[in-house]
Each structure stands twice: as structure tokens, then as C-alpha cells.
N, C-alpha and C positions, 0 to 999 in steps of 0.2 A: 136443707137445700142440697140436692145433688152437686157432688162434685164430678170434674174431670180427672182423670189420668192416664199419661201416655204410658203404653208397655211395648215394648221390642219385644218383638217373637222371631224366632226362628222359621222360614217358610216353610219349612215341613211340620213344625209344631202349629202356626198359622190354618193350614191347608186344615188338620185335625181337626182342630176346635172348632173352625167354621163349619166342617164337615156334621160335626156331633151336634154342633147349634141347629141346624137345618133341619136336622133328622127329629128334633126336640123344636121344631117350628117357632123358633126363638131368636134374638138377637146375638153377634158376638157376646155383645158386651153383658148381657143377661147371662149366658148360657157360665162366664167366667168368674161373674159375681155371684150365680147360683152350688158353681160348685166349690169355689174359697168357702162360702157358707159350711156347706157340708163339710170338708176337711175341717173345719174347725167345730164342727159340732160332734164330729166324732173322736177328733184328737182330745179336745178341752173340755169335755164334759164325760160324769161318770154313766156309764148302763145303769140301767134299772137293778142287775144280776149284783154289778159291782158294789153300787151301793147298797145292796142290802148286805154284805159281807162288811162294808164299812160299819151299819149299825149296830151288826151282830159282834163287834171285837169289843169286847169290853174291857180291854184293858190301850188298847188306841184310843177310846170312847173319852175313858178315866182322865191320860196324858191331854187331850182335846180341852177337856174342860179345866183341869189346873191352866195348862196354859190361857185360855180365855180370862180366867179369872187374874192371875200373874197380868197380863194385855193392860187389863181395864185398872188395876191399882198402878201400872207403870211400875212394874217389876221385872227384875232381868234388861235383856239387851237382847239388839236383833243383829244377827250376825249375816254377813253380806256375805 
């Protein structure tokens, strides 16, 4: 179920976003859920480029998996 939420904007930050919503024939409220979206798929998630670098280190690969296995017998500690 959709939620609400209120956000204070700044009128010149306001004025933009409604500006870019319009031009993108969209709601406020869309245009700013559509691009939190994006920010966060580009911050929180790896490229295609990146991760294939991730596969190819075989010795990150190596530490990945003892740790996994360490995890599941409940070995070590997790440090905050």
C-alpha cells in the first residue's frame, strides 16, 4: 500500500524538480521517487565492468568463501 510523505523543499529547489517533472510529463511526486530510484541503483549496486573484476580476483574470491563458511559454522565475531 502506498505510503505518504511530507518533504520541505526549498522554492528554488521546488521550482526545478517541478520544472524537470513537466518536461518528463510526470508527477512531482513520480519524477522524485523515480530518481531516489536511480541514485540508489547506481550508488548500491555493482556494474556489469565492476563485477566481473570482482570474479576475476581470486584471492578476494578465496577470503569470500572461508568467510561464508566461518558465517554458517558461527565462527569468529562481527565487528561493528
Amino acid at each position: 500500500m502506498p505510503k505518504t510523505v511530507t518533504l520541505r523543499l526549498k522554492d528554488d529547489i521546488y521550482e526545478l524538480f517541478n520544472k524537470l517533472a513537466g518536461q518528463e510529463n510526470r508527477p512531482l511526486s513520480n519524477f522524485i521517487e523515480t530518481a531516489v530510484l536511480r541514485f540508489i541503483q547506481e550508488t548500491e549496486f555493482v556494474d556489469e565492468f565492476e563485477m566481473n573484476e570482482i570474479k576475476c580476483n581470486k584471492p578476494l574470491n578465496q577470503s569470500l568463501k572461508r568467510a561464508h563458511v566461518n558465517a554458517k559454522s558461527k565462527k569468529g565475531r562481527f565487528v561493528e
